[in-house]
C-alpha positions, 0 to 999 in steps of 0.5 A, spaced: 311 547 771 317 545 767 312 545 760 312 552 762 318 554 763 320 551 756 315 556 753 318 561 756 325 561 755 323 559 748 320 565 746 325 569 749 331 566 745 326 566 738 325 574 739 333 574 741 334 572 734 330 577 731 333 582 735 340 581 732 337 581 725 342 586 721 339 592 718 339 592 711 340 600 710 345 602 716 345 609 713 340 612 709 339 620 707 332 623 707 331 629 702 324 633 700 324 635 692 318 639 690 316 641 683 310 646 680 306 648 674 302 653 672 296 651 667 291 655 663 285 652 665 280 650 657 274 647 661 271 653 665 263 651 668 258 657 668 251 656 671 246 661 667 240 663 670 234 666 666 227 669 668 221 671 665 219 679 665 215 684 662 217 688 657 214 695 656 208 695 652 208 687 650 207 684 656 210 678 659 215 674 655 214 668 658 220 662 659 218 657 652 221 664 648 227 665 653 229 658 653 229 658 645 232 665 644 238 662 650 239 655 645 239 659 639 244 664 642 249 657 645 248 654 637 251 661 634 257 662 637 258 653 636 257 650 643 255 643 643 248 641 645 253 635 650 256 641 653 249 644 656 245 642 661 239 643 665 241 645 672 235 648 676 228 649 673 222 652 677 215 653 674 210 659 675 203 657 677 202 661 683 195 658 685 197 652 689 193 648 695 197 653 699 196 659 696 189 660 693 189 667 694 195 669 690 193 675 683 201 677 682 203 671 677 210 668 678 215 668 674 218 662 671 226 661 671 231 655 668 237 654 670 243 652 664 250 649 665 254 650 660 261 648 659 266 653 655 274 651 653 276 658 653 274 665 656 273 668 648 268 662 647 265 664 653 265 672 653 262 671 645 255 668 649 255 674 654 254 679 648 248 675 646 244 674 653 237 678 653 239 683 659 232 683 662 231 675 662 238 673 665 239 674 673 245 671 673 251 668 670 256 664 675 263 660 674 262 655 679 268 651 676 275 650 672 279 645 670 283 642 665 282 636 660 289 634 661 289 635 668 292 628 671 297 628 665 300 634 667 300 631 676 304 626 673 309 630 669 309 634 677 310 628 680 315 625 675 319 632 676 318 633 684 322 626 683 327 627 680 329 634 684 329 629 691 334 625 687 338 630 685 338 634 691 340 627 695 346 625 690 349 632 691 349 632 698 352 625 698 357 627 694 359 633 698 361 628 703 364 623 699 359 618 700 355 614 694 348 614 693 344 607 694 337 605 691 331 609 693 328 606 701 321 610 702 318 615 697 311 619 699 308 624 695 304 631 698 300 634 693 298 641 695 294 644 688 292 651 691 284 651 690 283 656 684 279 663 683 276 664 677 275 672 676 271 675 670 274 679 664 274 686 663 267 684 659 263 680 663 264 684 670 261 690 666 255 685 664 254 683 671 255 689 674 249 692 669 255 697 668 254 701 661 261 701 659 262 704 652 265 698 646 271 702 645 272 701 653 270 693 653 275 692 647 281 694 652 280 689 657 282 684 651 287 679 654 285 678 660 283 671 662 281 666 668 286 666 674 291 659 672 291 653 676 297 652 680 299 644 681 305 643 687 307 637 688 312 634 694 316 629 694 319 626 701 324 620 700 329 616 704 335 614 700 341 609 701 347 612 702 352 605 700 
C-alpha cells in the first residue's frame, strides 16, 4: 500500500515539473506570404493516331507505308527518334476463332507519342499528316524541362514575402522581429488547358481554311502553366 502511494505522488510532482517548463517563444506573429509565376510550357505531349484507308482507284494503303510516311514526316522537320514512342497498335486480321465469318477487312491503326518543345515544332508535323490516315491528334500533356527549378524560385519568393509581411507588421507596433519558429508550405499549381493554335483546330476540325487565313492566327500558343505557392509561417517577435 505505501509503495503505491509513492508511485503516485512521484509522478504527480514529475508532471509538475513539466508543467512549469518556460516557453520559449511567449510571443510569436503568424503570417501567410505567397508568390506566382507564369511559364511557357517547352515539353508539349501529343498522341497520334494514324489508320489505313482506301484511296480512290489504288486501293488500300496499308499500315507499313502510313508508318513510314509519319517517321519520314517527324525526321523532316528534326524530331529525334528518342522523342517518339509507340502508344498503341492494333492489328487487322479480321478471321479470328470468333469471327470466321467476317468479308469486310479491318483496317490497322498505331498510335505514336511524340514529344515537342514548342508549338511551331509542333504545327510544322500538322501541315505534313496524310489526312485520310490520321484519325486523331490529341495533346494529352505539357510541362516544362526546368519546372522544379522555377517551384524552387516560388517557394524561395513566397518566403520571403511571409518575412517581409511579419517584419512590417512587428515594426508598426514596436516590436522586433525574432527568428522563424514553423514554416508550412501549400502549393496550389492550377492544372493546365492546353488549347490548339489557329491551325491545328482547322486540321482537327476538317475546316478548309485558306492559308492566308491560317498565317493570322501566328502567335498564338499553349495556355501558360500557372505556379502558386503559399507559405504559412510563425515568427518570434523578441
Amino acid at each position: 500500500m505505501n509503495r503505491f502511494i509513492t508511485i503516485v505522488v512521484l509522478c504527480f510532482f514529475t508532471t509538475g515539473i513539466f508543467a512549469q517548463a518556460p516557453n520559449p517563444f511567449p510571443k510569436t506573429i503568424s503570417v501567410t506570404g505567397s508568390a506566382e509565376l507564369e511559364i511557357t510550357p517547352d515539353e508539349i505531349y501529343v498522341v497520334v493516331t494514324l489508320k489505313e484507308y482506301e484511296k480512290k482507284g489504288a486501293g488500300k494503303v496499308d499500315i507499313e507505308r502510313i508508318k513510314t510516311d509519319f517517321l519520314n514526316s517527324c525526321k523532316s522537320i528534326g524530331l529525334p527518334d528518342s522523342t517518339i514512342t509507340i502508344a498503341a497498335y492494333e492489328g487487322n486480321n479480321p478471321r479470328t476463332p470468333w469471327n470466321k465469318k467476317a468479308k469486310d477487312e479491318l483496317f490497322a491503326s498505331i498510335s505514336y507519342q511524340v514529344k515537342f518543345n514548342s508549338s511551331k515544332k509542333m504545327d510544322e508535323l500538322v501541315s505534313k499528316l496524310d489526312d485520310n490516315a490520321t484519325q486523331n491528334f490529341d495533346v494529352t500533356q505539357v510541362s516544362h524541362s526546368k519546372i522544379q527549378e522555377y517551384r524552387k524560385q516560388v517557394k524561395i519568393q513566397a518566403m520571403k514575402a511571409a518575412k517581409a509581411k511579419a517584419e512590417y507588421l512587428t515594426e508598426a507596433i514596436g516590436e522586433q522581429l525574432g527568428v522563424a519558429v514553423t514554416i508550412t508550405e501549400n502549393q496550389n499549381e492550377a492544372p493546365v488547358a492546353p488549347y490548339y493554335s489557329r491551325n491545328q483546330l482547322a486540321w482537327a476540325n476538317n475546316i478548309s481554311t485558306a492559308q492566308g487565313d491560317l498565317n493570322e492566327g501566328a502567335g498564338v500558343d499553349f495556355k501558360k502553366i500557372k505556379l502558386s505557392m503559399t507559405m504559412n509561417v510563425v515568427f518570434q517577435i523578441k
